[in-house]
N, C-alpha and C positions, 0 to 999 in steps of 0.2 A: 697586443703582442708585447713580450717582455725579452727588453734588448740580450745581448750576450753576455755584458759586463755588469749585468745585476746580480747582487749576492745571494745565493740562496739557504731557506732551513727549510726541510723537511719537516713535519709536522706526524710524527707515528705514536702518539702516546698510548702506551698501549700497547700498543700492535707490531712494534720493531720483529718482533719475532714469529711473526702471524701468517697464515697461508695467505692472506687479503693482502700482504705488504709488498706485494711484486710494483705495483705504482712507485714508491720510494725508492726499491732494490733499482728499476732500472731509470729517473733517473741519478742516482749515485752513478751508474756505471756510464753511463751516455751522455747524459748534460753537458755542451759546452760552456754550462755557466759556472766559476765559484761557488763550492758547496762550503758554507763556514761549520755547518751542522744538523745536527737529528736532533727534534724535540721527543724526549719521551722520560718521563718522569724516575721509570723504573730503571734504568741505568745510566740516571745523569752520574758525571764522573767518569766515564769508560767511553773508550773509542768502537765505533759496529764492528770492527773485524775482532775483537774483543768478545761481542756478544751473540752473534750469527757466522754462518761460513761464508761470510762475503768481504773479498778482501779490501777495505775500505779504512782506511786510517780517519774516519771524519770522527771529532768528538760529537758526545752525547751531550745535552743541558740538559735541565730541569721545567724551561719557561720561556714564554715565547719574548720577554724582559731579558732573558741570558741570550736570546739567538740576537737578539737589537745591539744588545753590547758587543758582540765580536763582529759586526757589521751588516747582518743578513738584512736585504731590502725587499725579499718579497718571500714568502710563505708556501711552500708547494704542500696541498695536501697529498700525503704519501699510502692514502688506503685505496684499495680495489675491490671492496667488497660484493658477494653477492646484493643485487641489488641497486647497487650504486648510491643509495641514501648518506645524506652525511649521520654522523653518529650524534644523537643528541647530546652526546658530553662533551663533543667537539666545539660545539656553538659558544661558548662564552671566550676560547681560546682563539676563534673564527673573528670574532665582535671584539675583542683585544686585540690581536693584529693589525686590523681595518685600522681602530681609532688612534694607533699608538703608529700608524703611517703606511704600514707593509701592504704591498700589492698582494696577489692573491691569484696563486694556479690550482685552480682545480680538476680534477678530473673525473668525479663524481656523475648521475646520472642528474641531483637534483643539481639545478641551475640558482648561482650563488648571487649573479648579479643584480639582478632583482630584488632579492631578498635583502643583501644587505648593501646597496647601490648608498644611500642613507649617509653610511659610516664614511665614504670616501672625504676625504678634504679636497673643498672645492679651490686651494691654492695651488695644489697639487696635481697636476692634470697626468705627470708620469704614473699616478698612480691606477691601480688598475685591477682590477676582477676580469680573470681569464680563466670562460667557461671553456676547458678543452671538447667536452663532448657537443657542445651548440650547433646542430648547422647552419652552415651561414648561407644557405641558397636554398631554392629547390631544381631540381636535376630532369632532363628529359628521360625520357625512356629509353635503355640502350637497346642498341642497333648491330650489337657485335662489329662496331666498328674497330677496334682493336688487332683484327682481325687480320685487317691490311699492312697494318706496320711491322716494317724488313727489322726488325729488332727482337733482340731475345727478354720475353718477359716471364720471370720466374715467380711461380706460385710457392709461398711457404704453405704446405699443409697439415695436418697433425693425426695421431691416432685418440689423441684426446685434448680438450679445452686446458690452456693452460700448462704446455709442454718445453716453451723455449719458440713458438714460431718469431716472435720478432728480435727476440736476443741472436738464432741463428741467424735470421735475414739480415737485422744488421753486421753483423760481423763478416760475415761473406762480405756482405757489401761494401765493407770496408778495406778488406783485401783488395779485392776488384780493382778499387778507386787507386790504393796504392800502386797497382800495376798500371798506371793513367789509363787504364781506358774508360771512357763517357759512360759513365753510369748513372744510376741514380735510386732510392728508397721509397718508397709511397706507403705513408705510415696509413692503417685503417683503424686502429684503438687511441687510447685516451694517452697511452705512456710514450708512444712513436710519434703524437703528434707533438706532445710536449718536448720530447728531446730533438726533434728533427725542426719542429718550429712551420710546419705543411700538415696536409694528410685530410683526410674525412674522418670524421668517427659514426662508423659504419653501424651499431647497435642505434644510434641515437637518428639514423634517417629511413624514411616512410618507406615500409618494404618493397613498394611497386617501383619508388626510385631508387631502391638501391644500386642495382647493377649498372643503373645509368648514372650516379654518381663515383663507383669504381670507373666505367668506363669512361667519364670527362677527366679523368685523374690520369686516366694511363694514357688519354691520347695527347696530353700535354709531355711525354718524354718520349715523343716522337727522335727526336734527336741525339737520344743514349744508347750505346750497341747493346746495352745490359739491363735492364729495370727489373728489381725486387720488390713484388707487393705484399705487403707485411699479411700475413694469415689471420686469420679468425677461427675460434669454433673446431669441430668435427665434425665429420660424417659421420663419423659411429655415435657420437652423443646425441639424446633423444631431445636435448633440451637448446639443441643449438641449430641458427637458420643462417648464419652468414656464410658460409664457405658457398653454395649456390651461386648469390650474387655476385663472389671476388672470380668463381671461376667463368662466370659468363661476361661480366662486366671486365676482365682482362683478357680473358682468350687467352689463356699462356700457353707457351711455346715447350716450357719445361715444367717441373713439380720437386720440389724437395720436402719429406718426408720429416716431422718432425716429431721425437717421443718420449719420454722419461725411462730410461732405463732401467730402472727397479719395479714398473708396470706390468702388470699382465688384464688390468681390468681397469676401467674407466674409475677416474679418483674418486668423484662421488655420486658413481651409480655401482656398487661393486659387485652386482649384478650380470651388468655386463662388460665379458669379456672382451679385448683385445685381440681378435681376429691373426693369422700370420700374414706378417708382412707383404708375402705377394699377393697374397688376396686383399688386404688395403689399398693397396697399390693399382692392382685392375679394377679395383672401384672406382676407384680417384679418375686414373686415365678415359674409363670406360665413362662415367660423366661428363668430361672435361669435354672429349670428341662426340660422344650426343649422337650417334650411329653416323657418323660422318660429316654431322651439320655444322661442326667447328671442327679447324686444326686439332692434331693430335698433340697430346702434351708430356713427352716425357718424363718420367719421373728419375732423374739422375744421380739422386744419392739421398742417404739417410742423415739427415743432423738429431745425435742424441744429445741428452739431459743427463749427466752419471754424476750430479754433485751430489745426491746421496749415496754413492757405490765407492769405495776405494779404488785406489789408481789400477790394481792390477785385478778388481773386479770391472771394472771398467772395459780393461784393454780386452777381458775375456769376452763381452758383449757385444764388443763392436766387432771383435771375429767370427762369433758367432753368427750375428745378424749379416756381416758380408757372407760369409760362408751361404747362406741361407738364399737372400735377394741376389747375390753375385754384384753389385752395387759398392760402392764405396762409403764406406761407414767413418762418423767421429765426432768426438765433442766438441765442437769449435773454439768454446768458451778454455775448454781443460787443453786441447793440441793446437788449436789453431783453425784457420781460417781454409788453411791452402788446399788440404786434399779434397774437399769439395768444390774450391774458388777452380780449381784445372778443369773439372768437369767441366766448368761452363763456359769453356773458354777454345 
């Protein structure tokens, strides 16, 4: 684990501006740790909101020598590639870091600590390789116990992989907590574990445990009137298996719908298209309840994705789509939190 008051760099060389860099983008946005900086060669000198549409005043360096000199003490790699592999031209900048002291978050599928356990200094015991995706148990079989708890547990779900489900979940979630009432986040990817500092990482455990490692997750927030479990995957995509697991392995109560606005076809199957909303929607629920063998689970509003649309392409989408589902529609991230946080309340 890597405390809260350790300084971080980012590590995107390369890639700062890459469809894989959603790892880096969220934590920059979530981290409660010190960001001193982005490694990436190609716009050392320039601060990210400079060089992407993310509003982030962190400087850029050149070397992972420039992130040691402004203070960074531990190294976050910031890719999410197809895959999960580290990048072979990563490794010498990987084996730098290690010897020259920096701990080491990764979020990768390949597991780092092994690999380069080696490079750690043995005076150093703060130091550390943090494999985010490792699990660290094995899990029984769920039992739909979730089932029983008087709490409202909310599914993020998507019309494609990769749309905003845990940038919405958290941010609701963060409303929520503002209004004190007992809530809580259940990160299931590699970026919500790392910023929340909890969570499963749901791709990296054995498929027959899955659901019963969702469900040992949610039965631990027994005591929250609110619990958001961070989404995975589609149902419309041919290539993804996690949404199954989160919706049995929680049992939820509710569903929130998450999409990229400028969408009409899965990003990279463009093949297939994007179904209408209420017919995603009676998929979702019509699963969730299983012809009656679980609770029903509402689907209560739409969180869209309109950072590639203009503000008043925007505001026409989100009318649109209410118009359409009769649902409450908006960008969390662009308006805010609250027109969906009421829903659940």
């Amino acid at each position: 684990m890597i405390g809260k008051e350790k300084k971080l760099a980012i590590y995107m060389e390369g890639n700062l501006d890459s469809i894989y860099a959603k790892m880096g983008y969220g934590v920059m946005r979530y981290s409660e740790n010190p960001i001193v900086c982005v490694i990436d060669s190609d716009y050392a000198g320039k601060n990210v909101n400079e060089v992407i549409d993310q509003p982030f005043e962190i400087p850029i360096v050149s070397s992972v020598e420039k992130a040691i000199e402004m203070g960074a003490e531990v190294m976050v790699l910031g890719l999410a590639p197809t895959g999960g592999k580290l990048p072979d031209t990563w490794v010498p900048e990987v084996e730098k870091a290690l010897i020259l002291g920096m701990s080491l978050i990764n979020g990768l599928h390949d597991h780092l600590a092994d690999r380069f356990a080696g490079l750690l200094k043995a005076d150093r015991p703060e130091q550390v390789i943090w494999d985010v995706r490792k699990p660290v148990t094995d899990y029984a079989i769920a039992r739909a116990r979730a089932c029983a708890l008087p709490n409202k547990r909310v599914l993020m779900i998507g019309t494609d992989m990769a749309v905003g489900k845990m940038t919405s979940g958290l941010e609701i979630y963060k409303w929520i907590k503002e209004q004190g009432i007992p809530t809580d986040f259940l990160a299931t990817g590699q970026i919500g574990i790392t910023v929340t500092g909890k969570g499963i990482p749901l791709d990296a455990i054995k498929v027959d445990q899955a659901s019963g490692a969702v469900e040992h997750m949610v039965l631990g927030t027994a005591d929250k009137d609110i619990v958001f479990i961070e989404g995975q995957g589609s149902l419309l995509h041919p290539g993804s298996t996690a949404t199954l697991p989160l919706l049995r392995g929680s049992c939820p109560t509710h569903l929130i719908l998450c999409h990229r606005g400028e969408m009409t076809t899965l990003r990279d199957v463009p093949d297939i298209k994007i179904p209408p909303f209420n017919e995603v929607i009676e998929l979702y629920e019509a699963l969730a309840h299983a012809c009656g063998s679980f609770p029903k689970a509402k689907t209560v509003g739409i969180a869209l994705n309109t950072s590639k649309l203009s503000e008043d392409e925007a505001l026409k989408v989100i009318e649109k789509i209410e118009n359409e589902t009769g649902l409450p529609v908006t960008d969390v991230v662009r308006f805010g939190a609250e027109k969906l946080g009421r829903t659940l309340l």
